[in-house]
DOKE-373911 format. One record per residue (C-alpha): residue number from 1; x, y, z. Coordinates in nm, 3 decimals. Each point is the difference from the previous one (the first is absolute). Layout:
N
{atom NUM,{X,Y,Z}},
...
REM end
This chain:
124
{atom 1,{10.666,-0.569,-5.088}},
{atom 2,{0.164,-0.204,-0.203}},
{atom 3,{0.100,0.094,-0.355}},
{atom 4,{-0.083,-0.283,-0.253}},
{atom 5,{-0.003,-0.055,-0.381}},
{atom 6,{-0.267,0.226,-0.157}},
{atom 7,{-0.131,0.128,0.323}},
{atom 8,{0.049,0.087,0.379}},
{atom 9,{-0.121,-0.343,0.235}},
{atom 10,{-0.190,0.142,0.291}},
{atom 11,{-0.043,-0.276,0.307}},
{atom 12,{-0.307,-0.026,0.133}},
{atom 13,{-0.173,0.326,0.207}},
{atom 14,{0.309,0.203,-0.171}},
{atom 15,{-0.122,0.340,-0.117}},
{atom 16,{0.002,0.067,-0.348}},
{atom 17,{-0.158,0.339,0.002}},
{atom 18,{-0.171,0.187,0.283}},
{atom 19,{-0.301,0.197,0.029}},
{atom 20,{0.061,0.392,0.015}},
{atom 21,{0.334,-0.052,-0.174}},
{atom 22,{0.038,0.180,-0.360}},
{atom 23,{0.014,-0.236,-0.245}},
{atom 24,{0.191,0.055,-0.375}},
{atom 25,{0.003,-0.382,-0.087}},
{atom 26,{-0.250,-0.242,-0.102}},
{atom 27,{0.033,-0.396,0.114}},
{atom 28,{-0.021,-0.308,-0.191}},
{atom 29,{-0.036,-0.345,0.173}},
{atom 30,{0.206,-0.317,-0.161}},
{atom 31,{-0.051,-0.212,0.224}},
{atom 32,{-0.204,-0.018,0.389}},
{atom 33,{-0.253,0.161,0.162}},
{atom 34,{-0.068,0.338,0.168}},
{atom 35,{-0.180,0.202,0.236}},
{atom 36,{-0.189,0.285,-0.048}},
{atom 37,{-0.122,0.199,0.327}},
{atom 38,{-0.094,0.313,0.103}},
{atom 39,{0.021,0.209,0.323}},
{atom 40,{-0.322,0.095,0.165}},
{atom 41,{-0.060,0.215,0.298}},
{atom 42,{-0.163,-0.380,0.154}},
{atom 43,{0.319,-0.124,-0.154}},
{atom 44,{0.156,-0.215,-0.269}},
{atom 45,{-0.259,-0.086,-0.284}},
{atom 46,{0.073,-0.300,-0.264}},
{atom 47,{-0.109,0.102,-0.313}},
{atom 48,{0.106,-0.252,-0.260}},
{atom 49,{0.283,-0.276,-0.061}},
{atom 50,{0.176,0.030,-0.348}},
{atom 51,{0.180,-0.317,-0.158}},
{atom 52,{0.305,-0.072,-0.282}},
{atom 53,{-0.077,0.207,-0.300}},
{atom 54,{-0.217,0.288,0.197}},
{atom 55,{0.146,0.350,0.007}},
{atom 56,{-0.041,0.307,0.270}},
{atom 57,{0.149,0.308,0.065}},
{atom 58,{-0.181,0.157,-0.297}},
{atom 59,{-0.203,0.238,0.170}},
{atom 60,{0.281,0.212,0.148}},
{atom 61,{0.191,0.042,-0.373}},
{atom 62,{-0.316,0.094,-0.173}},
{atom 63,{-0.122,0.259,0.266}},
{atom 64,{0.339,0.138,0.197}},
{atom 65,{-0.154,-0.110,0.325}},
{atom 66,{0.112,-0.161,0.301}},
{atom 67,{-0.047,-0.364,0.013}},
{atom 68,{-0.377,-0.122,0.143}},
{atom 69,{0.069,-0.320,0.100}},
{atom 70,{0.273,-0.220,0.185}},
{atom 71,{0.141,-0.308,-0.230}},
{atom 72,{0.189,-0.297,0.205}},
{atom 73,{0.110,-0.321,-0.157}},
{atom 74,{-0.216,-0.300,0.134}},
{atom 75,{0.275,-0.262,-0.028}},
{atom 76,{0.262,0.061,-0.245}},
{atom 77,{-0.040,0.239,-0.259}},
{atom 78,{0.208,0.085,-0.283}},
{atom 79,{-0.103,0.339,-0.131}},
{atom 80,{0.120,0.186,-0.275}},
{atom 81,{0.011,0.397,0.053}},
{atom 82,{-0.044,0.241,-0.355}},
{atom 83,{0.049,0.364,0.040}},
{atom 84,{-0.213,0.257,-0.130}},
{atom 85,{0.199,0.087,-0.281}},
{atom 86,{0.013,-0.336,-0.146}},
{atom 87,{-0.366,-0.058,0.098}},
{atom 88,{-0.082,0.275,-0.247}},
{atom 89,{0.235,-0.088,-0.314}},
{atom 90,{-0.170,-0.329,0.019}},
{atom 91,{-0.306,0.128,-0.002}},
{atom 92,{0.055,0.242,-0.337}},
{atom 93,{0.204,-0.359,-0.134}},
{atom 94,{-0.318,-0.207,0.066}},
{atom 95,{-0.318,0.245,0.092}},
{atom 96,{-0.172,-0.352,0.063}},
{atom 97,{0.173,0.005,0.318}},
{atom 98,{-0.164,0.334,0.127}},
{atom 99,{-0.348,-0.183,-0.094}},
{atom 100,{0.102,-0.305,0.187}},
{atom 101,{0.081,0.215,0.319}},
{atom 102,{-0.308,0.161,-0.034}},
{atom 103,{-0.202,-0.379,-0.023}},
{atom 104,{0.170,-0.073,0.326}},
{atom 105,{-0.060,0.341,0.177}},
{atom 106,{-0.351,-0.003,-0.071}},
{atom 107,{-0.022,-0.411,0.109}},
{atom 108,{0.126,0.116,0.353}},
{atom 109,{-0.214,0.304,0.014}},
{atom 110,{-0.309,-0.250,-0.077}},
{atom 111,{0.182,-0.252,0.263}},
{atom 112,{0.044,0.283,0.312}},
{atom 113,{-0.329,0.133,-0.109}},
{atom 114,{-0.183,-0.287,0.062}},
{atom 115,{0.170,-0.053,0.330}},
{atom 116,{-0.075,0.334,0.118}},
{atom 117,{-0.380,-0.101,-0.071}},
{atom 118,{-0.006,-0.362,0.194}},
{atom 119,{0.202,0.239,0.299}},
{atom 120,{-0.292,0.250,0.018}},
{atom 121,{-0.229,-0.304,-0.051}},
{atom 122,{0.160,-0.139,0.355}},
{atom 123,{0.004,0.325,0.142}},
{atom 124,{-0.408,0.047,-0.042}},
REM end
C-alpha cells in the first residue's frame, strides 16, 4: 500500500478490507475501480464492481458488524478511508449525507436482490 495525497493507492488484487474482519471505517473511492466478492461454501462469489466517486464500508459503521464482503482494487485504486467518528459529525453537519447513504444502500439492495432472483432463475 502505498500512501498518496488524499487517500491510500491500493495495486491491483490488493486487499482493502476483508470479509469477517470488524470494520469501524467507511471507504470513499477518488479514483479506480474495485472488487466486491464474497466467500461461499462453493467459493468466491462477485457481487458488484464500484467505480471513482462510489463509497463502501458503510454497513459495518452503521450496524457494529463484521465486514460481509471482501473489497480488492481492480487496477489502481486510490481510496480514501473516514472513521466512524467523523462519518457521524458529518452527518449531524449535513443530514443530506445520511439520506444519500441511504439512496445508495437501498440501490445495492435492489442490485443484489435482483441477482439473487436471475441465480435461483438458473438454478430451476
Amino acid at each position: 500500500m502505498v500512501m498518496g495525497k488524499l487517500g491510500k493507492v491500493y495495486r491491483d488484487g490488493e486487499t482493502i478490507i476483508e470479509q469477517g474482519r470488524t470494520g469501524e471505517n467507511f471507504y470513499v473511492i477518488q479514483s479506480g475501480r474495485v472488487e466486491v466478492v464474497q466467500s461461499t461454501a462453493n467459493g468466491e462469489q462477485h457481487l458488484i464492481f464500484l467505480d471513482t466517486g462510489e463509497s463502501f464500508g458503510e454497513m459495518a459503521i452503521f450496524e457494529k458488524e463484521v465486514r460481509s464482503a471482501t473489497i480488492r482494487a481492480v487496477g489502481e485504486a486510490r481510496v480514501l478511508k473516514i472513521d466512524r467518528k467523523t462519518l457521524y459529525r458529518r452527518i449531524q453537519e449535513d443530514p443530506i449525507l445520511a439520506v444519500n447513504l441511504m439512496r445508495k444502500m437501498s440501490q445495492r439492495i435492489r442490485h443484489l436482490s435482483a441477482q439473487l432472483a436471475t441465480l435461483e432463475a438458473e438454478r430451476q
